[in-house]
C-alpha positions in Angstrom: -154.3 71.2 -88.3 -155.1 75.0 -88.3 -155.1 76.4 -91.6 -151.7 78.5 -91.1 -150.4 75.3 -90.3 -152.0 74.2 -93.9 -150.9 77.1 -95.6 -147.3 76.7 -94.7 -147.2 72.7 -95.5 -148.6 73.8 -99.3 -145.8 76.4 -99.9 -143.5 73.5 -98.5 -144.6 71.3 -100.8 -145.0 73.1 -104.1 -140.9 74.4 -103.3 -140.3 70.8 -102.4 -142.0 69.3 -105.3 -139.8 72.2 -107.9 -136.6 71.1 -106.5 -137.3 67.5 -106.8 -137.9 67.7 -110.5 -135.0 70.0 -110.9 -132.3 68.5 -108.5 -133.6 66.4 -106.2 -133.5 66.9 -102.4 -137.2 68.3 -101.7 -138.0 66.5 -98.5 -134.8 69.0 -97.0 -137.8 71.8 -97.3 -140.5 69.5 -95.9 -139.1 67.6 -93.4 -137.8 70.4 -91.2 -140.9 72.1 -91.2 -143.1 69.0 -90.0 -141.0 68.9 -87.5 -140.9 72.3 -86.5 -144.7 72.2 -86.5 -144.5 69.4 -84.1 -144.6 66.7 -86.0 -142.5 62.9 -84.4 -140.0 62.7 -87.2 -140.7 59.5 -87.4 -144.6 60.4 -89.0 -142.6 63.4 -90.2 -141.1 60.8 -92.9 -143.8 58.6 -93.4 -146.4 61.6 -94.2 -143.6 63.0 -96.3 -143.1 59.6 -98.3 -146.6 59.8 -99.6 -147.0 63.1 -99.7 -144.2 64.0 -102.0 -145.5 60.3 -104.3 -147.4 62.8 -106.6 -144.6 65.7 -106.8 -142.1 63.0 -107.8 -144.6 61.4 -110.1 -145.6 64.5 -111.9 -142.0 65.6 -112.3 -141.1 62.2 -114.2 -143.6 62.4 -116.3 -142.6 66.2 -117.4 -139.2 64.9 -117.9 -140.8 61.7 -120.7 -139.4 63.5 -123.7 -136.0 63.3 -122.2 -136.4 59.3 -121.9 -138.0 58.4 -125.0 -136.3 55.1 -126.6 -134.8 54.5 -122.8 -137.9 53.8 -121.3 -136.3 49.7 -121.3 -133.4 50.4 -119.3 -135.4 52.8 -117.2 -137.7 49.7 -115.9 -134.8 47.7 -115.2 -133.3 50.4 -112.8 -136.7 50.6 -111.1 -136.8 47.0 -110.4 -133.7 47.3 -108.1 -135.5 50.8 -106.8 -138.5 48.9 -106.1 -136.8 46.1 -104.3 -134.6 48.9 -102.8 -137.6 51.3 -101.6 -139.3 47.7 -100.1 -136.6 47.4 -97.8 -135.9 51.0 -96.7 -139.5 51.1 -95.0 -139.0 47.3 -92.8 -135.8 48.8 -91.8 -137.9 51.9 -90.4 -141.0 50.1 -89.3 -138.1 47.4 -87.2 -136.2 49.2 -86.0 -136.7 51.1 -82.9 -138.2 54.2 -83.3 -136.0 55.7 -80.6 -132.8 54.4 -83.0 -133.9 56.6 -85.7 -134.6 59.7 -83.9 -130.5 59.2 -83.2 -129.8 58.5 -86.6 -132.0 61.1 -88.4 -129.7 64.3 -87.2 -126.9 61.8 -89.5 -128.9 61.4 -92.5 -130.0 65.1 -92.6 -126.2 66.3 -92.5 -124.7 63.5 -94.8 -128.0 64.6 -97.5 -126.5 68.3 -97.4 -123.1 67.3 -97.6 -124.0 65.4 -100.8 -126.3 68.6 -101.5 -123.2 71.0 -101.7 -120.8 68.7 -103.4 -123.1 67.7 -106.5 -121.9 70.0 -108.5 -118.1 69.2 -108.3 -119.4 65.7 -109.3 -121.3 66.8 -112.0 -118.0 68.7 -113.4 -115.6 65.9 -113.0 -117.8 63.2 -114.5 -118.7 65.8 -117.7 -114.2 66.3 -117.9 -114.3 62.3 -117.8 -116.3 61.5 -120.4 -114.8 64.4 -122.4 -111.4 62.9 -121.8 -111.2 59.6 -122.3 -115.2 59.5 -124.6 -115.6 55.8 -123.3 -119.0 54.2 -123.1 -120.5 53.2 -120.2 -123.7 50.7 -120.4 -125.6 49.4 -117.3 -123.9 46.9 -115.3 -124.9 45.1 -112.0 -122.4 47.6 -110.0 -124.9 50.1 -111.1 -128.2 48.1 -110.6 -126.4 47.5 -106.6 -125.6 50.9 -106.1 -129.7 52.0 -107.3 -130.5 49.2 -104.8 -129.0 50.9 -102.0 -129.9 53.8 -103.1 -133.4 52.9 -103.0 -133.0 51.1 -99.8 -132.1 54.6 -97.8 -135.0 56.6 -99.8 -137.3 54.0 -98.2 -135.7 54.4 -94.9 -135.2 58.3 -95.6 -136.1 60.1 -98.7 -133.4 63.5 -98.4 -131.5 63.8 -101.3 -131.6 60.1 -103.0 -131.8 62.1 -106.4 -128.6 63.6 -105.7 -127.2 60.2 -105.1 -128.8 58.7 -108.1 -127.8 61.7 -110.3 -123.8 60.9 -108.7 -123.8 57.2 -109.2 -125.4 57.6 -112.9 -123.3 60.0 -114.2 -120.2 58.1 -112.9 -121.2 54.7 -114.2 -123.4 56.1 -117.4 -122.5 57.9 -121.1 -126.2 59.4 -121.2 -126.8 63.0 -121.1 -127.6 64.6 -117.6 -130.6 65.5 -118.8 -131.7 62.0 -119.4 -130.1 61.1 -116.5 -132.4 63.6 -115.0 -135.6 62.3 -116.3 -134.3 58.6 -115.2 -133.5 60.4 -111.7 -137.0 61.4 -111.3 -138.6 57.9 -112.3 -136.7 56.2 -110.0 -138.0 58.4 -107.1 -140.8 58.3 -107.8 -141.1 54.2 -107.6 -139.3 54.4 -104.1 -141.9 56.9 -102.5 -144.6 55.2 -104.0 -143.9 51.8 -102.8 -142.7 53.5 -99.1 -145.6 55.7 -98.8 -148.3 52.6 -99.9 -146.7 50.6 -97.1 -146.5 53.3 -94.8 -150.6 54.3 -95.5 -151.4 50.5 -94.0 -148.7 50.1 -91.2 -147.4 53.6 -90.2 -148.0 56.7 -88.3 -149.5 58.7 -90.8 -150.6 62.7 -90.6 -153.4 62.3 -93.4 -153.8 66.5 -93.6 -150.2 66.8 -94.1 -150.2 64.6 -96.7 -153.1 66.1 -98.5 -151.0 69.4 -99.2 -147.8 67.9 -99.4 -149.4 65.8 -101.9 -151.3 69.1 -103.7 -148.3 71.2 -103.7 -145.8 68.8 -104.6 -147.6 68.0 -108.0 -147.8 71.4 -108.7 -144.4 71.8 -107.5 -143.9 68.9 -109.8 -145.0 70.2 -113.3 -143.5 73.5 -112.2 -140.2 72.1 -111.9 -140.0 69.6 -115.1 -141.2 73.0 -117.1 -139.5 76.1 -116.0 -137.5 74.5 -113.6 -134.2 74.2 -115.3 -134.0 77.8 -115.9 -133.6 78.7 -112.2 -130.3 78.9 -111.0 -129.3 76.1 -109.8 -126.9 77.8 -107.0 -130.0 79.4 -105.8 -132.1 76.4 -105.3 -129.0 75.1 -103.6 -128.4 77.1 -101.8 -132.0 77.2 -100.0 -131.3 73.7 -99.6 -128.2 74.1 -97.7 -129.8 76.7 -95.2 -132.6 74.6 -94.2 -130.9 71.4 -93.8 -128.3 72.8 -91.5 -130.8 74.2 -89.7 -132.5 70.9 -89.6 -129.7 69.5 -88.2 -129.1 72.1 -85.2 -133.1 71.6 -84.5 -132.8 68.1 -84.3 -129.4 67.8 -82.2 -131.0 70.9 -79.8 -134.0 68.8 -79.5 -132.0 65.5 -78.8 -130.0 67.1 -75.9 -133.2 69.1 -74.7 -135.5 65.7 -74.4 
């Protein structure tokens, strides 16, 4: 790796880490430029997995406060993450590699899609509750839906905190900030237990995840702290750019091969 090369996955993952804690969706920063610097996007997700581990870890733990007295129901969402996360990466390390190279154009677009419509979420499940002011506990429809959740962040990490955030807020009474903290937690169980089982039985880019994993903690504290007084249509909006370009990268590339 030249150092340009290390200077630009740094930046990448200090912005990828700040929009992680903030609103989830880092890995549409990272993942287009490992691949744009040549990276297979196949080690281009599993160096991202374990790079990004630290960035989602620091995040949650900025975000504690927020989950003090729900640290209980917390765990209990993590097991199905965990269990989630677990299968995500045998699905990527089966199937052929050729299949997700297909696939991974899909996931990108369907991760912005999700990206741009969070907000109309957030707005209609904030008029629910103020509506009807019913209480909504844990159930197992939730526990499946954090499941499957954690089963694509294993497979592909792009925007499973917008996901998370959509399904909480829908079947939860808790405040989004809460559900923000809980957000982070969760991701940071599924890239932990992906990127330890990618580190044994993976491709793996080991300087690439050095400064993903340096920037993304800072990224991490960054975003847990001053994070929420960004504008969220900026960081959004960043998103949104670089994942369609993602997507015309990868289909160009598809076509060109």
């Amino acid at each position: 790796m030249t150092w340009w090369h290390a200077v630009i996955v740094l930046v990448a993952g200090i912005w990828a880490g700040t929009i992680n804690a903030v609103v989830g969706s880092g890995t549409l920063v990272t993942f287009p430029v490992l691949v744009a610097l040549g990276y297979s996007p196949v080690t281009a997700t599993t160096s991202n997995a374990i790079g990004l581990a630290p960035g989602t870890v620091s995040g949650a733990w900025g975000y504690r406060h927020e989950l003090t007295g729900y640290w209980r129901q917390t765990a209990q969402f993590a097991v199905a993450s965990f269990l989630g996360a677990i299968g995500g990466t045998i699905l990527l390390l089966s199937l052929p590699k050729d299949a997700f190279e297909a696939v991974v154009p899909v996931l990108v677009g369907l991760a912005v899609i999700l990206v741009i419509v969070q907000p109309r979420v957030s707005k209609w499940v904030a008029k629910r509750r103020e509506e009807n002011g019913e209480e909504h506990k844990a159930g197992p429809l939730l526990m499946f839906f954090i499941f499957l959740i954690g089963i694509y962040g294993g497979y592909f990490t792009a925007a499973q905190g917008v996901m998370l955030m959509a399904v909480m807020g829908m079947l939860l009474s808790e405040p989004l900030q809460k559900l923000n903290g809980v957000k982070n937690t969760l991701a940071a169980v599924v890239n932990i237990v992906a990127g330890v089982i990618y580190a044994f039985v993976a491709p793996i880019s080991w300087p690439v995840v050095l400064w993903l994993a340096i920037g993304s903690t800072a990224g991490g504290f960054l975003g847990a702290k001053i994070g929420r007084k960004l504008p969220p249509a900026v960081l959004r909006g960043v998103i949104v750019v670089i994942g369609v370009a993602a997507v015309i990268q990868l289909v160009v590339k598809q076509f060109s091969d």
